[in-house]
N, C-alpha and C positions, 0 to 999 in steps of 0.2 A: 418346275423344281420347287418353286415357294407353295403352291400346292402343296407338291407333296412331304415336304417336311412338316406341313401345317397337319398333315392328315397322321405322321408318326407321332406328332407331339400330342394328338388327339389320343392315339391307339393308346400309347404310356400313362396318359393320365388314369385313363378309363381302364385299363388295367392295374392301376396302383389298390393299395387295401383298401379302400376307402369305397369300397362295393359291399351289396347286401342283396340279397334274394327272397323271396318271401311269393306266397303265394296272396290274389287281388281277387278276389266271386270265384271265377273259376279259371282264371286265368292266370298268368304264372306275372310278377312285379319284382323289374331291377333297380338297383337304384346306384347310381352313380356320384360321388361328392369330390368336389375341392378340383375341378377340371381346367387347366389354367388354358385359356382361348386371348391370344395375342389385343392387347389396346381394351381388353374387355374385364369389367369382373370377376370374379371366377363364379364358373357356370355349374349345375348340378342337374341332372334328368332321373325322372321316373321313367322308367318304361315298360309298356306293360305288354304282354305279348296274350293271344285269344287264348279260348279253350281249343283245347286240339292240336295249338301248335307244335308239341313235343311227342305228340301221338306217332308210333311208329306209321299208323296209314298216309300220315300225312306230310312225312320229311319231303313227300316231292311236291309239296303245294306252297307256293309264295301268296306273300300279302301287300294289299297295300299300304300307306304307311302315314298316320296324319300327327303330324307337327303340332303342340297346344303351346300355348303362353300361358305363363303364371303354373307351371306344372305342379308346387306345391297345393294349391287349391284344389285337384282333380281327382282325386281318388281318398286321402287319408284324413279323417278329422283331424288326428291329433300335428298333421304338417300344417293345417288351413290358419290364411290368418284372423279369419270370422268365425270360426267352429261351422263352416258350412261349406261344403263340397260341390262339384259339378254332377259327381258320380258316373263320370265318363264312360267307367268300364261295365258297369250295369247298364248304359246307354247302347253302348254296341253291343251287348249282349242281348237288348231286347230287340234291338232292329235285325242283326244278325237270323233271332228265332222270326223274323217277320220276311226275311230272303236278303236281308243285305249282305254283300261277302265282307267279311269279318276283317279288320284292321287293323294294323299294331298301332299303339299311339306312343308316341315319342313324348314327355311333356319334361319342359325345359321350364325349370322352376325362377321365379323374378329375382335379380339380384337385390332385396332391399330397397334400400332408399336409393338405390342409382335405377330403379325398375324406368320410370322417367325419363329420362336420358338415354335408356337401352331401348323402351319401345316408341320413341317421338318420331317420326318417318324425316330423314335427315333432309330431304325436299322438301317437306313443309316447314322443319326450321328455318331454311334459305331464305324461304319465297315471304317469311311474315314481315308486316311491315314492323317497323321501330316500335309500338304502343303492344305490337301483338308478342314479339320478340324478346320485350322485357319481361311480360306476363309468363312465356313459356321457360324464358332463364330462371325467376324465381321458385319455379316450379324443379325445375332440373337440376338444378345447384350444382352443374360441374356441366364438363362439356358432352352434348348430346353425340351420341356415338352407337345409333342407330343402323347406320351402314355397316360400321363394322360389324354388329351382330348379326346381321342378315348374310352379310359375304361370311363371319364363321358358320352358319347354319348351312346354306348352300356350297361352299366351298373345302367343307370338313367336316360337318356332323354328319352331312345327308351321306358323305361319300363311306363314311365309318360306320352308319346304320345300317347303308347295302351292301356293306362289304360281311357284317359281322350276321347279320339275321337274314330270313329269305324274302327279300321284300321284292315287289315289283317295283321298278326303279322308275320308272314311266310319268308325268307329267301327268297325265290319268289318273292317277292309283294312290299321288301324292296332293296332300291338303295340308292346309294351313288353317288353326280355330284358335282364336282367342276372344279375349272379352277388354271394351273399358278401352286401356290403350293397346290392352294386346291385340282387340279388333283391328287399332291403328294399323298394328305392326302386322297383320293378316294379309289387313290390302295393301300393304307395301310389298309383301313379298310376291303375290302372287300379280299386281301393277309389273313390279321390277324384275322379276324372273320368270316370265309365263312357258320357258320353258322347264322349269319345275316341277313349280305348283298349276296343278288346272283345275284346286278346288281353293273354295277359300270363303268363311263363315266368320264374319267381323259382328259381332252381338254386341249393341249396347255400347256401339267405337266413342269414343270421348273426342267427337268431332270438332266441339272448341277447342280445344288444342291447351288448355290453361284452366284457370282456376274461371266456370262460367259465372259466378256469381262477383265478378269483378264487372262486370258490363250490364247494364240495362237491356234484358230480352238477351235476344240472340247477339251474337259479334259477326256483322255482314263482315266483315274483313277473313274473318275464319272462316266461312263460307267458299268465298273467293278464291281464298288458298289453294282448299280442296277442290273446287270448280275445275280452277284452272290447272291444277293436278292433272286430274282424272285427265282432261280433256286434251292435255297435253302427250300425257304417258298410256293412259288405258287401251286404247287401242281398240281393234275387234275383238269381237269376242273369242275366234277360233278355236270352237270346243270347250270354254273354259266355263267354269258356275260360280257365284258368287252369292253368297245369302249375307244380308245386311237387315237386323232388326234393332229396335228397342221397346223398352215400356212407355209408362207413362208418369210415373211415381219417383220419391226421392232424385237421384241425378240423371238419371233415363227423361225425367218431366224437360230436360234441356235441347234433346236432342232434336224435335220434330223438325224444325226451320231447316236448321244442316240438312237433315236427311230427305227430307223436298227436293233441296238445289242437288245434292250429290244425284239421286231417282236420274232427273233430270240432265245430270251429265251423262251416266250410262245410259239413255235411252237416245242422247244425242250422238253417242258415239257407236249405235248401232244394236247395243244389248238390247234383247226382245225380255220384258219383266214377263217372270213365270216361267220363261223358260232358259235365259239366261244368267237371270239375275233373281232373286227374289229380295225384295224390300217389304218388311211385317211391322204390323206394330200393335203391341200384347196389351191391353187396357188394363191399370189394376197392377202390373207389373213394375216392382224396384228393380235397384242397379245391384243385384250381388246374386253370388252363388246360386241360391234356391230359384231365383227366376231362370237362371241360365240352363241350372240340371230340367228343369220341369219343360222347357222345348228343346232339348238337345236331340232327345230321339228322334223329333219331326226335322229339324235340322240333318242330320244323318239320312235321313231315309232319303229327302232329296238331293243332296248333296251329293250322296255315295253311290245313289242308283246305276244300274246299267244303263251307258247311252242307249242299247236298242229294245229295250224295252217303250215301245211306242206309246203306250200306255201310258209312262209316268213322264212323259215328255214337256206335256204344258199343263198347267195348273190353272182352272179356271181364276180369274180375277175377283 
């Protein structure tokens, strides 16, 4: 029953004025504002639907459906808070004309200065020690409330975007991409709900968990964290893909030590790299926007591919 009042109070928001339509390359762009989601910020989405979707040949054909973090950055300069985009919808555009089946993307734009707070994965809040803990309070400046955005995404968004568009609703069909902390919140969802998401692309995850320039080198404590995350929660892979990369440049130059140990959790827990997991890392590559649009499309193509496609199955090393 709390469901489902949670999901009328969705439907009312999302239906209030505060909607706009526009067309995104060739693809048709909603936009949604001021959506009020219980214990959380008020939430805002783009969402963009493919070319074709509104073509009469194609009312009988569904899509699958991928979730972004930080949605304001993903399509519009004039929304972005860097003047530089993902350009997500030219992304699945290109992979699309390359054979991938084409996706709606949902992207759920950061609430400001609570962004922190909304995408810190509420299990690695717990599990930090006292030294780690203070570092991610100052950083969060209210209380971290991660869960709850995740249980609104799965428990109301996801049920309002199959109920309203034709999506395949499948665990298959459905992905999780963000960047930074959205990465975080990537592998939270698809860790924490695998029956969901059975895709899920964490670029560039801000695996310190805090400000890293606070610690000398890496923070084995933040390590750990994750370590024993994954190793605890991850699970088998059962069908599931996961791509995890960074650069090398600006705050990407932080990441490699995390991303060893993490490798190294998912391959203890069974993930085959390359084919269940991919771990990259782009030399030459900053932490924003233009690095993340300029591999998205290789991202998608593995990511989205058909499982029986035997062909695109493993990736040499």
């Amino acid at each position: 029953m709390r469901a489902f009042l949670g999901i009328l109070a969705t439907l009312a928001a999302l239906a209030a004025p505060a909607f706009t339509e526009a067309r995104a390359s060739a693809g048709r762009k909603l936009e949604y504002r001021e959506i009020a989601a219980q214990g959380l910020p008020p939430q805002r989405l783009t969402i963009w639907l493919p070319p074709g979707y509104d073509a009469p040949a194609m009312r009988g054909r569904r899509f699958g459906v991928i979730y972004m973090q930080d949605g304001h950055n993903l399509f519009d300069l004039a929304n972005s808070n860097f003047n530089k985009i993902w350009a997500a919808d030219r992304a699945m555009e290109q992979v699309t004309r390359q054979g991938i089946a084409p996706y709606i993307i949902v992207g759920i734009w950061a609430p400001g200065a609570d962004r922190f707070r909304e995408y810190l994965p509420r299990p690695a809040y717990d599990a930090a020690p006292p030294a780690l803990r203070t570092r991610m309070d100052a950083m969060a400046r209210g209380p971290v409330v991660s869960d709850r955005y995740l249980g609104w995404i799965v428990g109301v968004l996801k049920p309002w975007v199959d109920s309203r568009f034709r999506t395949l609703a499948d665990r298959d069909h459905t992905a999780a991409i963000g960047s930074s902390m959205g990465g975080l919140m990537s592998c939270y969802a698809i860790v924490e709900h695998p029956e969901t998401f059975g895709r899920a692309a964490c670029m560039s995850s801000h695996w310190p968990a805090a400000d890293p320039s606070t610690v000398s080198g890496h923070d084995p404590q933040a390590a750990s964290v994750w370590t024993q995350y994954f190793g605890a929660h991850l699970g088998a892979p059962d069908g599931r893909r996961i791509w995890m990369d960074h650069g090398d440049a600006t705050l990407d130059a932080y990441y490699a030590p995390y991303q060893q140990r993490i490798d190294e959790a998912f391959t203890g827990a069974g993930w085959r790299r390359n084919v269940d997991f991919r771990s990259e890392v782009f030399p030459g590559e900053a932490h924003d926007e233009n690095a993340w649009a300029s591999r998205l499309p290789e991202v998608l193509r593995w990511l989205l591919r058909d499982p029986s496609d035997a062909k695109s199955v493993e990736i040499a090393p």
